[in-house]
NUTOR-871766 format. One record per residue (C-alpha): x, y, z; residue number from 1; residue in one letter. Coordinates in pm, 1 decimal, padded with zeros to 6 digits. Layout:
{px:X&py:Y&pz:Z&i:NUM&aa:a}
...
***
This chain:
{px:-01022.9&py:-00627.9&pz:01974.1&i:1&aa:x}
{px:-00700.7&py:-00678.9&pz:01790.6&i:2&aa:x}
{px:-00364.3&py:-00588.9&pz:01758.9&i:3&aa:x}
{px:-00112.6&py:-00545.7&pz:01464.2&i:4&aa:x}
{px:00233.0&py:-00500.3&pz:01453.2&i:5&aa:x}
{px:00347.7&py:-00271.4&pz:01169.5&i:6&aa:x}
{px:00749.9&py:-00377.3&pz:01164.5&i:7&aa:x}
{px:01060.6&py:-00166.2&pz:00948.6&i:8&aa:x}
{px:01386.9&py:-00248.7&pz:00928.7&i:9&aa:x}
{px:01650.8&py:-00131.4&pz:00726.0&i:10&aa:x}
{px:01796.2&py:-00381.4&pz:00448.9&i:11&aa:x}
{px:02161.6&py:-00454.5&pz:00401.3&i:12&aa:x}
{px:02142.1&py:-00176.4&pz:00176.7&i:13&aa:x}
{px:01980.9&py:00055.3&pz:00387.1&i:14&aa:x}
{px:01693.9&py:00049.3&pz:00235.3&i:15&aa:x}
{px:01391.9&py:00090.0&pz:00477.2&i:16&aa:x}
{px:01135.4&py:-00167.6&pz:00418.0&i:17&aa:x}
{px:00830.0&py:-00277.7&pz:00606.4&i:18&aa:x}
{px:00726.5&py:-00624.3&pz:00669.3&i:19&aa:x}
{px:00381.3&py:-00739.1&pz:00549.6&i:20&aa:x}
{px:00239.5&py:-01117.3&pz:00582.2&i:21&aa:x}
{px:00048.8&py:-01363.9&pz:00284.9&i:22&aa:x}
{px:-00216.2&py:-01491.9&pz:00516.3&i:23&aa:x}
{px:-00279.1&py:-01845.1&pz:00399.3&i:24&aa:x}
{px:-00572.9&py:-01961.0&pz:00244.1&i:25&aa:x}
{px:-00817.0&py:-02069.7&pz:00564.5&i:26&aa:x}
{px:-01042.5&py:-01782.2&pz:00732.5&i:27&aa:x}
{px:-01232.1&py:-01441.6&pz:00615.0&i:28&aa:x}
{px:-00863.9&py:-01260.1&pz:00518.2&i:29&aa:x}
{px:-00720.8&py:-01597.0&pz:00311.6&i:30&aa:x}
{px:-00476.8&py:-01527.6&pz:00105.4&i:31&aa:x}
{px:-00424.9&py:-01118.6&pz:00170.5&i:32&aa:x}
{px:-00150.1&py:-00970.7&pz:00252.8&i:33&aa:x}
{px:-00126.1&py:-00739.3&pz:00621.3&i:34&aa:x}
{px:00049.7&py:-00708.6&pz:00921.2&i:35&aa:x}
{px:00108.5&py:-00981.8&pz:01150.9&i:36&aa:x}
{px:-00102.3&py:-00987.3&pz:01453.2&i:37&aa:x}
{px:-00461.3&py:-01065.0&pz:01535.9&i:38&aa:x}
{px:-00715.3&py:-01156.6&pz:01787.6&i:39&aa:x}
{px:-00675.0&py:-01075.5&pz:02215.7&i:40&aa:x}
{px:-00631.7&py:-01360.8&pz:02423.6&i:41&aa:x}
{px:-00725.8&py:-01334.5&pz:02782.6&i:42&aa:x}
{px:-00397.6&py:-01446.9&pz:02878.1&i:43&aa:x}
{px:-00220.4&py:-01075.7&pz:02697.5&i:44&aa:x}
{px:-00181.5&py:-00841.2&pz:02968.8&i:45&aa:x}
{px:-00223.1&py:-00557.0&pz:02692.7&i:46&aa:x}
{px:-00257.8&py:-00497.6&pz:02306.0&i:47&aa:x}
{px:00135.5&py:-00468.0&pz:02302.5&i:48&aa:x}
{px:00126.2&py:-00860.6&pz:02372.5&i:49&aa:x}
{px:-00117.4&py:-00946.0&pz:02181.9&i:50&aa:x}
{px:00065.3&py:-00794.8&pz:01877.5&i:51&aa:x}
{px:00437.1&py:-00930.1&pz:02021.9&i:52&aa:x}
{px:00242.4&py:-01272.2&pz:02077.0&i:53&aa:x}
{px:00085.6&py:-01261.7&pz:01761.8&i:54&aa:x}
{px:00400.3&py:-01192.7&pz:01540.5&i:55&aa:x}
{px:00607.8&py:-01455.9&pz:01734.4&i:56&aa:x}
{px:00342.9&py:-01716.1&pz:01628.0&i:57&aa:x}
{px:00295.7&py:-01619.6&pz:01272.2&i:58&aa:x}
{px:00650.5&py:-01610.2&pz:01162.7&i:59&aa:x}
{px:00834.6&py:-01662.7&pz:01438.0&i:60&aa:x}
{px:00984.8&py:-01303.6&pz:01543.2&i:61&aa:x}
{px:01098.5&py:-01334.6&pz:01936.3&i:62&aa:x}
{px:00989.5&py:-01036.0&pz:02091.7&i:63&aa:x}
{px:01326.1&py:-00965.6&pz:02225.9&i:64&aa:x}
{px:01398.3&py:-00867.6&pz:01811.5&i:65&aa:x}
{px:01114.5&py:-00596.3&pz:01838.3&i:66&aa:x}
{px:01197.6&py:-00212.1&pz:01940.2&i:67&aa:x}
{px:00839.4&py:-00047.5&pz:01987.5&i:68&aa:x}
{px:00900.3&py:00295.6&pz:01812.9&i:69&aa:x}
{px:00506.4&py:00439.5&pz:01856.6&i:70&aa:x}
{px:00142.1&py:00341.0&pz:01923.8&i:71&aa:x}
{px:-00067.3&py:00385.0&pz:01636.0&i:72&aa:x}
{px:-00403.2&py:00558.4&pz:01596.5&i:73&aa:x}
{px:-00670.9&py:00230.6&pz:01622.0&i:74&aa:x}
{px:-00861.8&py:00153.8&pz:01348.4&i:75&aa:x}
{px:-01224.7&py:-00006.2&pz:01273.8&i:76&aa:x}
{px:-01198.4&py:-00225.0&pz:00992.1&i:77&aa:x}
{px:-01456.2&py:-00170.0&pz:00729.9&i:78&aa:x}
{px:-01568.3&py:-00535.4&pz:00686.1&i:79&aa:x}
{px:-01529.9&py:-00774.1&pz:00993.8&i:80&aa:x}
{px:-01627.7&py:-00483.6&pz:01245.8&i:81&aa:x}
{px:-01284.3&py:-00541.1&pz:01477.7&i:82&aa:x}
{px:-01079.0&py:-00253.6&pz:01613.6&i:83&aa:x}
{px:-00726.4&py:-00324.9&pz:01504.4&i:84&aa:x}
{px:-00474.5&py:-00153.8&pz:01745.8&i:85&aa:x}
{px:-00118.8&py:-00112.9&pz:01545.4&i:86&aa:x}
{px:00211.1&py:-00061.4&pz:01669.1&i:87&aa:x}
{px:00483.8&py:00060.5&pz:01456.6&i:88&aa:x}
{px:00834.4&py:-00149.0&pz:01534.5&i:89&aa:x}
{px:01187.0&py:-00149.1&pz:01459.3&i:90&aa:x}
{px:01244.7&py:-00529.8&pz:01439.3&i:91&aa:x}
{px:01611.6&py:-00731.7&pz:01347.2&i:92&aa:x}
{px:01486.1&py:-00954.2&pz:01080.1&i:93&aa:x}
{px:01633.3&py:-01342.4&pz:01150.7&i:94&aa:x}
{px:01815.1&py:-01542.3&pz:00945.2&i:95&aa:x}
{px:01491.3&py:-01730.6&pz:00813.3&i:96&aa:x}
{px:01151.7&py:-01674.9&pz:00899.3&i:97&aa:x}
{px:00969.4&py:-01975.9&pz:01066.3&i:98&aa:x}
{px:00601.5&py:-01932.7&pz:00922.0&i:99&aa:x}
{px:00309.4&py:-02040.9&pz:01086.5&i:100&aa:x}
{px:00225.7&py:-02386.0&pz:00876.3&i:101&aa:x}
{px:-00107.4&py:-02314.5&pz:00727.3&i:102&aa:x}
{px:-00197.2&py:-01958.4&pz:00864.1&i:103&aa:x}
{px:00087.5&py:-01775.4&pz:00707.4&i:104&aa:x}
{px:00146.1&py:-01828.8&pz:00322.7&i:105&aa:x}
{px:00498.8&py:-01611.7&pz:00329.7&i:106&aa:x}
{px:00661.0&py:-01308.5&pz:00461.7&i:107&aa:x}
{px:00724.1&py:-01000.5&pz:00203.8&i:108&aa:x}
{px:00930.6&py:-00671.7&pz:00285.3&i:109&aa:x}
{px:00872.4&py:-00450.7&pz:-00002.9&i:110&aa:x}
{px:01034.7&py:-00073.9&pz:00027.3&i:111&aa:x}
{px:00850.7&py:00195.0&pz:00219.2&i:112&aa:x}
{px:00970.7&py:00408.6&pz:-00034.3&i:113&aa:x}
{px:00778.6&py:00206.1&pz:-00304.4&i:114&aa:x}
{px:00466.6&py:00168.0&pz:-00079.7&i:115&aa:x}
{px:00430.4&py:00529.9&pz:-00055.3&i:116&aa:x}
{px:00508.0&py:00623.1&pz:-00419.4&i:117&aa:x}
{px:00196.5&py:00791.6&pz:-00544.9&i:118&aa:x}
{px:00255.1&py:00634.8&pz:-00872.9&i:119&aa:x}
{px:00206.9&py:00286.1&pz:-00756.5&i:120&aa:x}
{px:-00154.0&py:00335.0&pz:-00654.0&i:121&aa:x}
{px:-00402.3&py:00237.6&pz:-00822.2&i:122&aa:x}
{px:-00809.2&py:00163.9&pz:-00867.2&i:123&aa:x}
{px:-00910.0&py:-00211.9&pz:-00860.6&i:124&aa:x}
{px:-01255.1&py:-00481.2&pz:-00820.3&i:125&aa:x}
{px:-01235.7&py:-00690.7&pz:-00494.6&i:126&aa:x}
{px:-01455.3&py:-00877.5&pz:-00359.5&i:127&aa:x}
{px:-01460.5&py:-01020.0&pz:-00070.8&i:128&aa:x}
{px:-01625.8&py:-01287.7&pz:00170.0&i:129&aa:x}
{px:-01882.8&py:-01054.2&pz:00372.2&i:130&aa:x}
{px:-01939.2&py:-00788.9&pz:00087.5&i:131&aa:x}
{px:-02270.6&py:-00830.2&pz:-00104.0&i:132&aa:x}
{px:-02084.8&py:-00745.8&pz:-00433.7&i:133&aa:x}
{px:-01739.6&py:-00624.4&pz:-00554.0&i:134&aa:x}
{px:-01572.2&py:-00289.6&pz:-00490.9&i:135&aa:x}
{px:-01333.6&py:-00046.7&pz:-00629.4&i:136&aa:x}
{px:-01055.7&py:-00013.8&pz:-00390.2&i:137&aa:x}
{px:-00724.5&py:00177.8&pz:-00394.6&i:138&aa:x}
{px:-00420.3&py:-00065.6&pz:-00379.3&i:139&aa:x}
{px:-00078.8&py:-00096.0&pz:-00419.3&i:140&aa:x}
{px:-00019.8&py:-00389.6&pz:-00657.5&i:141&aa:x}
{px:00287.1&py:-00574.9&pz:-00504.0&i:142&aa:x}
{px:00572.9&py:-00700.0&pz:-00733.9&i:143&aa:x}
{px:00425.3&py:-01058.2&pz:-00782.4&i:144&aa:x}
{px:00056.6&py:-00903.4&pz:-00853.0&i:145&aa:x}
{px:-00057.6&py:-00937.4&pz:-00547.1&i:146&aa:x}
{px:-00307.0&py:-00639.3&pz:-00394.8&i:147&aa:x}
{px:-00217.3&py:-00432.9&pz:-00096.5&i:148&aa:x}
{px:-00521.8&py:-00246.6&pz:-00015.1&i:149&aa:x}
{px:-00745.1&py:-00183.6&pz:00299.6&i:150&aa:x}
{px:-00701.9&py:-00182.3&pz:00633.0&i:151&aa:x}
{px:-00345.4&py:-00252.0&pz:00627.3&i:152&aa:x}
{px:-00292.2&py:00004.5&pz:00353.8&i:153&aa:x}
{px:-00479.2&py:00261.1&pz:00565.1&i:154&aa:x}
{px:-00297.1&py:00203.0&pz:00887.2&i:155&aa:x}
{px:00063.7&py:00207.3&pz:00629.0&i:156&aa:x}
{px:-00032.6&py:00545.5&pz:00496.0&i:157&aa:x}
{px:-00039.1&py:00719.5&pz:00836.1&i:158&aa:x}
{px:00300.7&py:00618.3&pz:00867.2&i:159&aa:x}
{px:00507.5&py:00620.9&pz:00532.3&i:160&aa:x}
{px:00519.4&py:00974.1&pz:00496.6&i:161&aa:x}
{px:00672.8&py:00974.5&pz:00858.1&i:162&aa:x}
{px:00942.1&py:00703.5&pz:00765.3&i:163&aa:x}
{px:01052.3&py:00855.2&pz:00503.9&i:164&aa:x}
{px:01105.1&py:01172.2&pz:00655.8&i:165&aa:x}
{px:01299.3&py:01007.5&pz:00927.1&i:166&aa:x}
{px:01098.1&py:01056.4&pz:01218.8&i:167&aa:x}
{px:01200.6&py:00776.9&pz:01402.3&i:168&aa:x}
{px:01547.2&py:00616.3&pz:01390.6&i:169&aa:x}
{px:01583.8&py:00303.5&pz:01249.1&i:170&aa:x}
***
């Protein structure tokens, strides 16, 4: 099992924006971009800390930053068979991001308001490591071309709609 940590914050604007992660290069999801999180360790006492864990690893977001808003619906990911339990937070972004060397290429916070903007979707090819042959996916391309799409665009799209109609307070 894993756990994902789906953070929003508003901007100095007030613009709400979600945070999403450029895995780096090394593993099955090189170079994508998602939430931060990942794997259980036997030493988390729940999903919670795995996520909390997790995101203080990858980019260096102390817990004590983190507001827990909602448990998310779990989801099976449709190519590396894990579970991915997400947790929607309202996090106080830091002064600079300390990325995991390596595992994390950079940190992005595009709008939620642009995420969830029908007119930004569109069809694309993928392929990826485990998939026999490419794929038309929905996506949202990101402002420097790069695809949003999958799992992480699934678990976003159960919650934009919500965010934007204020649900939770942030």
């Amino acid at each position: 099992m894993s756990a994902v940590l789906a953070p929003v914050f508003r901007d100095g604007t007030n613009e709400l924006r979600v945070l999403l992660i450029r895995r780096g290069m090394r593993g099955i999801h090189g170079g994508q971009l998602g939430l931060p999180g990942g794997k259980q360790e036997p030493r988390d006492r729940s999903l919670l800390e795995t996520a909390l864990r997790e995101t203080e690893e990858e980019i260096g977001l102390p817990r004590e930053q983190v507001q827990l808003l909602e448990p998310l619906q779990p989801r099976d990911t449709m190519t590396s068979g894990f579970r991915v339990h997400p947790y929607l937070a309202r996090i106080t972004p830091p002064p600079h991001w300390r990325i995991a060397e390596g595992e994390i290429a950079g940190v992005l916070t595009p709008t939620v308001r642009t995420l969830a903007d029908p007119a930004a979707r569109y069809k694309r090819e993928v392929s990826f490591a485990t998939w026999a042959e490419s794929r038309w996916v929905e996506c949202v391309v990101h402002e420097h071309g790069e695809l949003l799409w999958g799992l992480t665009l699934r678990l976003l799209d159960s919650v934009l709609p919500r965010l934007l109609a204020g649900e939770w307070a942030i």
